[in-house]
C-alpha positions in Angstrom: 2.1 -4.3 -15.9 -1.2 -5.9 -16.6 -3.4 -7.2 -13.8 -5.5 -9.9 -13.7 -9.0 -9.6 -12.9 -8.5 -12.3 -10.0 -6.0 -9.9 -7.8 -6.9 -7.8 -5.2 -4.8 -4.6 -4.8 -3.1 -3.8 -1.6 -2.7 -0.4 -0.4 0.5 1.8 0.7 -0.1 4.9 3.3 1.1 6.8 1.1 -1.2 6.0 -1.7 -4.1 7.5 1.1 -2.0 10.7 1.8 -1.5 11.6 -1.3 -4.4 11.4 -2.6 -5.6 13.2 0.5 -3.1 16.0 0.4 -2.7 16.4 -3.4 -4.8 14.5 -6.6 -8.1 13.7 -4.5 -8.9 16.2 -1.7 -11.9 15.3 -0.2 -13.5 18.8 -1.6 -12.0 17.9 -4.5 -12.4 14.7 -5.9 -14.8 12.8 -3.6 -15.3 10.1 -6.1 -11.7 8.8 -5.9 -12.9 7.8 -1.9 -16.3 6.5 -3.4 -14.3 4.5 -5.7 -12.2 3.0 -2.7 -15.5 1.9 -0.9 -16.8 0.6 -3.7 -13.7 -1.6 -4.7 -13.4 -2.5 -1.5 -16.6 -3.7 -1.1 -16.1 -5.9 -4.3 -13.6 -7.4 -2.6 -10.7 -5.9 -5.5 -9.2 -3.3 -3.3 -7.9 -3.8 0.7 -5.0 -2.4 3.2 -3.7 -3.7 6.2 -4.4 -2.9 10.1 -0.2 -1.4 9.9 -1.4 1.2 7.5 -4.0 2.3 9.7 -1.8 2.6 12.3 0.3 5.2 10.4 -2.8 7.4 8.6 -3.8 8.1 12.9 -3.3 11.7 13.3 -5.4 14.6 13.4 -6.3 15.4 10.1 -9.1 15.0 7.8 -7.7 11.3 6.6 -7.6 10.3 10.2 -10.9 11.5 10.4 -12.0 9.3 7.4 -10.8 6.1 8.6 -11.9 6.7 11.9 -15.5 7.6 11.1 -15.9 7.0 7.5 -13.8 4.2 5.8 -14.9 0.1 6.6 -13.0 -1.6 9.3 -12.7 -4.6 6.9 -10.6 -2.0 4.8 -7.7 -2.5 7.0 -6.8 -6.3 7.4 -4.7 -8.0 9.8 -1.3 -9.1 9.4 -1.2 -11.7 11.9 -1.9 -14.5 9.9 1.2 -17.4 9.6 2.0 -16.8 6.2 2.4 -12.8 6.0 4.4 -13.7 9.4 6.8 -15.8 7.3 7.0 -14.2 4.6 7.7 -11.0 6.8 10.9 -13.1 8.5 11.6 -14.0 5.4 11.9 -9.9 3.9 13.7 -8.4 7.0 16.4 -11.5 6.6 16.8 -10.5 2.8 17.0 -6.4 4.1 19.1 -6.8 6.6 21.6 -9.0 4.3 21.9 -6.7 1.8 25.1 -4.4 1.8 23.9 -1.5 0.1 21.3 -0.1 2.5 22.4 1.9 5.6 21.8 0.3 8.8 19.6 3.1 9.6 17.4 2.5 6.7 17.4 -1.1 7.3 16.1 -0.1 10.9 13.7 2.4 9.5 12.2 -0.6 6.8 11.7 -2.7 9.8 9.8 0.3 12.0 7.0 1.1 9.5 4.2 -0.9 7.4 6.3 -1.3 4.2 7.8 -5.0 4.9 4.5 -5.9 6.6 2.9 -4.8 3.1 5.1 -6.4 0.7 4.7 -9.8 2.9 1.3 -9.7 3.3 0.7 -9.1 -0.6 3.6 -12.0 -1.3 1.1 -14.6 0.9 -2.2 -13.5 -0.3 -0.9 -13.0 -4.1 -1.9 -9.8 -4.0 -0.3 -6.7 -6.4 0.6 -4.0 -3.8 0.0 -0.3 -4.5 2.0 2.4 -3.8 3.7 5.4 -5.0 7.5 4.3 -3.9 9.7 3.4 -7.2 12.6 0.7 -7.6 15.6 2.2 -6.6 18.5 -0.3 -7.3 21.7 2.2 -6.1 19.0 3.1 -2.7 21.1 3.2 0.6 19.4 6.0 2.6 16.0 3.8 2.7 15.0 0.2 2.0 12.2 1.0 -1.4 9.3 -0.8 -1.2 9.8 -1.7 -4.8 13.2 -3.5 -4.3 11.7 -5.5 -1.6 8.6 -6.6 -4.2 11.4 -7.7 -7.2 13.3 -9.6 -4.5 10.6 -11.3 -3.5 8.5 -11.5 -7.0 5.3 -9.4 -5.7 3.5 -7.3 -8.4 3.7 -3.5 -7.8 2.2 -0.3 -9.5 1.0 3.2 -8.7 -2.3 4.8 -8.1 -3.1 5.7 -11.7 -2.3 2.3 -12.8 -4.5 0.6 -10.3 -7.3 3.3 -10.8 -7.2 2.1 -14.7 -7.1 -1.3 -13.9 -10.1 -0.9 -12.0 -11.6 1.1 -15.5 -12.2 4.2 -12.5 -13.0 7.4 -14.2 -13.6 10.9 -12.5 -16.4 13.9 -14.1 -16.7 17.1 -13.1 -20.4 18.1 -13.0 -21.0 22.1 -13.1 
């Protein structure tokens, strides 16, 4: 998918955790986290105060949103239209057949369906490292929620190219 230069991405938890526990360790790639801030601060790159919620633990990534990343990195959900649109995805989840209703109960526990709304009212392409799973019944995919509902979606790596990121190593 191609991106326009007018949308801001919105991030998943688990585009933070994996980048944390795999592609972009802190000792590894400190860049990728430099090129968060930065985007961020260009007003291209945001997440919302659910996904802090769920990055709290006791680990280093805790650690770095605690003491290190923006509070305006995390924005609020409550805001009228993420609220509707929000209603809007848990009526279309929980009326669809195929998922379990423990998965449907999951969706509505975590950040995902707060996500995919808030993206949906601010027009935003939402990030994350779930894929479209059309036969899915043991969880609701993020993905499936965005074609519903018409939101853009990509991974990491496409969002890091879209944002023309590069990484060196310097010996």
């Amino acid at each position: 998918m191609t991106v326009g230069t007018a949308k801001a991405f919105v991030l998943d938890a688990n585009v933070f955790i994996e980048a944390h526990r795999r592609y972009y360790g802190f000792d590894l790639c400190p860049g990728f986290w430099v090129c968060l801030d930065h985007h961020h601060a260009g007003a291209r790159l945001l997440s919302i105060d659910r996904v802090r919620s769920e990055l709290q633990g006791g680990d280093a990534l805790a650690q770095w949103v605690k003491h290190t990343a923006p509070d305006s990195l995390f924005v609020s959900t409550r805001d009228q239209a993420v609220v509707e649109q929000y209603s809007l995805m848990m009526q279309w989840v929980q009326a669809q057949a195929q998922f379990r209703p423990e998965a449907k109960a999951e969706f509505a526990a975590v950040a995902d369906g707060w996500l995919a709304a808030f993206a949906k009212a601010r027009g935003n392409v939402l990030v994350t490292h779930e894929e479209h799973a059309p036969d899915a019944r043991k969880r609701v995919p993020l993905p499936n929620v965005c074609e519903a509902f018409g939101v853009d979606y990509l991974d990491t790596f496409a969002m890091l190219r879209a944002l023309k990121a590069s990484f060196s190593w310097m010996p």
